[in-house]
N, C-alpha and C positions, 0 to 999 in steps of 0.2 A: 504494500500500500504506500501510495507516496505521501510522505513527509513534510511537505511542505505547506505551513501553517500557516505562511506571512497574508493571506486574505481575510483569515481571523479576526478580527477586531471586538474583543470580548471587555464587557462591563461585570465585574463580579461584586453580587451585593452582599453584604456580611453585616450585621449589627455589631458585631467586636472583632476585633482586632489584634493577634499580637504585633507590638510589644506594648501595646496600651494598654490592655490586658495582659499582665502576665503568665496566670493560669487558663484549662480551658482548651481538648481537643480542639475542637471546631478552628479556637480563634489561632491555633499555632498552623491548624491544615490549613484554613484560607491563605494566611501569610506564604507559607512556602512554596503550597500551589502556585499562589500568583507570581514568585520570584520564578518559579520554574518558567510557567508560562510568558513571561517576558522575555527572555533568550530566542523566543520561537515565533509569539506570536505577539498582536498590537492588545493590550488589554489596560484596563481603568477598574479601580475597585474604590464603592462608595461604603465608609464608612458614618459610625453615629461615635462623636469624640471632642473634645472641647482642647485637647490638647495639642499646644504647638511644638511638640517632637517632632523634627523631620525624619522618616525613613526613606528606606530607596526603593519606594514603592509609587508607583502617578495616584494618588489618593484623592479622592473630593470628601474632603468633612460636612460631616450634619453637625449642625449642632447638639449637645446631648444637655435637652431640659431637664431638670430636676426633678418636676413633676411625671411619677411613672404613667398618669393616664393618658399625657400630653406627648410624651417621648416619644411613644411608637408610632403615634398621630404622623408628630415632626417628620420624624425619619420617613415616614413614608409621600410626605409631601412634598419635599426634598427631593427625595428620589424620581419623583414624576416629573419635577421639574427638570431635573438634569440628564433624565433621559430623553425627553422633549427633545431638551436643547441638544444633546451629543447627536440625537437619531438625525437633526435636520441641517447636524453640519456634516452628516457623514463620517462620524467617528466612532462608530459602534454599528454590530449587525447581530450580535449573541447577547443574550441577558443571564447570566448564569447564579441563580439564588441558593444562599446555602441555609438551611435548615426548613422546615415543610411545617409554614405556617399561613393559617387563611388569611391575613390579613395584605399578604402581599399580594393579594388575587389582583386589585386595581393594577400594581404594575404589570400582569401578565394580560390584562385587558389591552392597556395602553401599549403595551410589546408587539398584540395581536395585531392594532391600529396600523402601525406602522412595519408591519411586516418583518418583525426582528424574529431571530428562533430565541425561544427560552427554555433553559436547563435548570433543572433544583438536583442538587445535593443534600441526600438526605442522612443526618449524622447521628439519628435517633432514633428512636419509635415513639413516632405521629401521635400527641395526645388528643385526637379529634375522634372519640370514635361514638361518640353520641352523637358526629356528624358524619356519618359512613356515606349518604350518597352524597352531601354536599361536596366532601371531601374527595371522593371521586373523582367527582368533577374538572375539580379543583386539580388532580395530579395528570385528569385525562388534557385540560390545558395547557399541559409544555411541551414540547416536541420531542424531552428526551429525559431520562430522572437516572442519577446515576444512586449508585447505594452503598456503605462503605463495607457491607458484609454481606454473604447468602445469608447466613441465617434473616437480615433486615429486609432484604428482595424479597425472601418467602414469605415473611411478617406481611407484607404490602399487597403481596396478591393474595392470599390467603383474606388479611382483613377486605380488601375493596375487590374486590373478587372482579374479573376482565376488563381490567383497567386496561385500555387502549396505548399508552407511550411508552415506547420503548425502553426499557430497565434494563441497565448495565451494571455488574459490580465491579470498582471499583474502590481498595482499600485506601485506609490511611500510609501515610508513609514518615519514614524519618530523614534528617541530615545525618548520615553516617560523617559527613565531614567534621563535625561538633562532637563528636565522641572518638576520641582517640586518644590511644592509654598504651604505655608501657608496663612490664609487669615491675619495674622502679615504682610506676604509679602507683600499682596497689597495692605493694608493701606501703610505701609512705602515706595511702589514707588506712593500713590497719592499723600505723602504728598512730595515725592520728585518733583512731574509733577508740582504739587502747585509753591513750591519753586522755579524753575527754569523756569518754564512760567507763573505764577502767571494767570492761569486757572481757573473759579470756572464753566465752562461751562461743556456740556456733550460734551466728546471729542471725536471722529472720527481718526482712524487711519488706514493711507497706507503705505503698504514697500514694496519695488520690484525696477523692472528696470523703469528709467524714459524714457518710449519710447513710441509713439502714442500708439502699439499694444495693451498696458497694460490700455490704457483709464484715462493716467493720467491728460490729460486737462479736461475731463469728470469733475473729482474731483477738477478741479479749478474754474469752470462753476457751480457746485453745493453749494459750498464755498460762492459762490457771493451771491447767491437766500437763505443764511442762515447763517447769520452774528451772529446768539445765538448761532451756534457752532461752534466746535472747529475744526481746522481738525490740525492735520500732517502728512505731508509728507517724510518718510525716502526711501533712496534711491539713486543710483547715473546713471547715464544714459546722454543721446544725449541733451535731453530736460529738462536738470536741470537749463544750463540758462536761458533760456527763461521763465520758473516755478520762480524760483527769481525772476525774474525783474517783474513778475507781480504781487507776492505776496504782492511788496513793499507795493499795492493800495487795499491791501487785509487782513484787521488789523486780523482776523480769522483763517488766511492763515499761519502755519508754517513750512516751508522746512528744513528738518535738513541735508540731502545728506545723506551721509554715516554715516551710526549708530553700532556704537561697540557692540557687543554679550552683555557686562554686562547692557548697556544702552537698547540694544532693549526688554533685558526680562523685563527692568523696564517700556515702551512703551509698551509690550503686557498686564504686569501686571496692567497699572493705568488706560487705555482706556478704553471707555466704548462699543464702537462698532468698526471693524475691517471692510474695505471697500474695495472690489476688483475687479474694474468696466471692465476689462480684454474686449479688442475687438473678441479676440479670446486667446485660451489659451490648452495646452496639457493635461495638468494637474495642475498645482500650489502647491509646497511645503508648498509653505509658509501660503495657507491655514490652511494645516496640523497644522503648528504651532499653527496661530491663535484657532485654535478647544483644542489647550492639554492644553493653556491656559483659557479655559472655555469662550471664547470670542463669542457673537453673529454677525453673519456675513453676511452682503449684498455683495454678487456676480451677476456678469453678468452670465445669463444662456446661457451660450457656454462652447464647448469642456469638456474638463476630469472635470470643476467642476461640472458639473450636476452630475455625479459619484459620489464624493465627497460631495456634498453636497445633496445627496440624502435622502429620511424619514424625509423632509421639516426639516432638521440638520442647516439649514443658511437660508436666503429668497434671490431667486434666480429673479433677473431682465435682461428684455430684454438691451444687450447691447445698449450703448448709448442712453440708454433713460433717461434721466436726470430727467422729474419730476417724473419719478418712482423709482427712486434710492433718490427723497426727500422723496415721501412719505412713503417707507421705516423706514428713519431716523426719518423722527416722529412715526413711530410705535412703533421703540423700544425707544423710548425717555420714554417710559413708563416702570420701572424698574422690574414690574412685569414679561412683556414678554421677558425682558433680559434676565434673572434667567432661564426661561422657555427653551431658545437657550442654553443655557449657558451647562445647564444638557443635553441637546442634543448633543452638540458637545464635550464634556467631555467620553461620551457613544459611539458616533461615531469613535472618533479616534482610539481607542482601538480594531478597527481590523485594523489599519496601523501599529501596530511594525515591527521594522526589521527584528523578530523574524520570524514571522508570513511571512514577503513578503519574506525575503531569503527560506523558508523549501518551498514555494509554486512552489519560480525558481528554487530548487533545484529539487523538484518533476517533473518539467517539463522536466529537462536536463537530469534527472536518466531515465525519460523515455522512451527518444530519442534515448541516447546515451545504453542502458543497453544490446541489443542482439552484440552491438561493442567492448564495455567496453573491454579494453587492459591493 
């Protein structure tokens, strides 16, 4: 298939943003995407942000109100505007929205108007299902929906059952360029983890959002049943107090909340096992991560990680089963079968670049959009 993108002229809409955002699938995929996509092809991403950071990204700011009932008003009024205007100077011919909410229907109206193709990426599961034929509708609307896992595509047809627009999976991806370690490195973040929680145990680590879906009581409940290890907990979320105040009784138990970029490569880097008990889940970045750091990984087998962690790459357990996510932990307590994960998920990741997942959506969008191409 040929390659060549430069007819492209893509508008990607995102409510957040990294590095505006610092936490936040969504807001790190848009970001990369779009830098992938700009090596290939002409693209503009309209963010909602008050802030004057310059990135190296062609960005148009919305304003971001204070007011939550007026915010997504703005951002949407905004948005019709400057697609208006991009459509009728000829600087745009793709709309490409990321996450599958109804309220952005007006811009797929207004996209329709002016003969643009429009794509949604969807990085969740859809909370609309008290509107199942509106919603329909609503997805049979774009010319093309990509998905970031099977498990999420089957979620999609399954709930809205013959929906007409073409569904593609396409996963999340990482910058393997941003992870790169010697094994100097990871002696000097053990003996950093040493030094600042004086650990000689085999340690266990989770990061994400502190909230039931992610199964992080799960990891406070298996904590208890395994006092010779170590866990921590990074992250910040609903349920961080509650997670403190019990850890107090839980000498094993370390919550750090919120973990800085330099500090977390040194927590991917010193750990020995990487824990992601997820109730359900789309897909999981932060997997991603844990894999480039050569990390062996126990996950719940739901949603986009089975994807991800597929060619037995991590050992995969029925959510909320606790003494199966022990017996796990003592499996790989044995450094041999660490090693063993280790090279697995090293091997694995390396078909998640950004490289690799932007040419895949770009292939997709070249194909939909190519007999329109303006």
């Amino acid at each position: 298939m040929n390659d060549n993108f430069n007819k492209l002229k893509i508008l990607e809409i995102a409510f957040n943003l990294y590095p505006f955002i610092k936490y936040g699938g969504l807001e790190k995929h848009v970001y990369y995407l779009t830098k992938e996509f700009e090596k290939k092809a002409k693209v503009k991403i309209i963010i909602c942000t008050n802030s004057r950071t310059k990135i190296d990204l062609d960005v148009i700011k919305v304003p971001n109100i204070k007011l939550p009932l007026f915010k997504g008003l703005i951002f949407l009024f905004f948005s019709l505007i400057y697609i208006f205007y991009l459509r009728i100077t000829r600087q745009i011919n793709i709309i490409h929205i990321h996450g599958a909410n109804l309220t952005n229907w007006p811009i797929i109206l207004l996209s329709k108007f002016f003969r643009l193709k429009t794509f949604l990426t969807i990085h969740g599961e859809p909370s609309n299902s008290k509107f199942n034929l509106i919603f329909k509708k609503y997805l049979d609307s774009f010319d093309g929906i990509i998905c970031v896992s099977k498990h999420l595509k089957n979620k999609i047809k399954k709930s809205y059952r013959n929906v007409e627009t073409p569904i593609i999976v396409i996963p999340n991806g990482i910058l393997l360029e941003n992870i790169k370690f010697i094994k100097k490195d990871i002696l000097e973040a053990k003996n950093w983890l040493h030094k600042n929680f004086c650990t000689g145990k085999l340690n266990v680590f989770y990061v994400g959002r502190m909230i039931k879906e992610k199964g992080i009581m799960d990891i406070v409940e298996i904590s208890k049943k395994m006092p010779d290890i170590q866990f921590f907990l990074g992250g910040t979320g609903p349920l961080e107090p509650k997670i403190r105040e019990v850890s107090n009784s839980i000498k094993n138990l370390t919550v750090l909340g919120f973990v800085k970029e330099d500090e977390l490569k040194k927590f991917f880097l010193s750990c020995d096992i990487c824990i992601f008990p997820s109730h359900r889940e789309a897909f999981g970045i932060v997997i991603l991560e844990a894999m480039a750091y050569g990390k062996p990984i126990i996950a719940s087998r739901t949603g986009g990680i089975v994807d991800t962690l597929s060619n037995n790459t991590g050992i995969l357990v029925e959510p909320k089963n606790i003494n199966e996510f022990i017996n796990s932990i003592r499996k790989l307590e044995s450094e041999k079968i660490r090693k063993t994960f280790s090279k697995k998920s090293l091997k694995r990741v390396k078909e998640f670049t950004w490289q690799k997942i932007a040419t895949r959506t770009l292939y997709f969008l070249n194909l939909i959009i190519s007999p329109h191409t303006q």
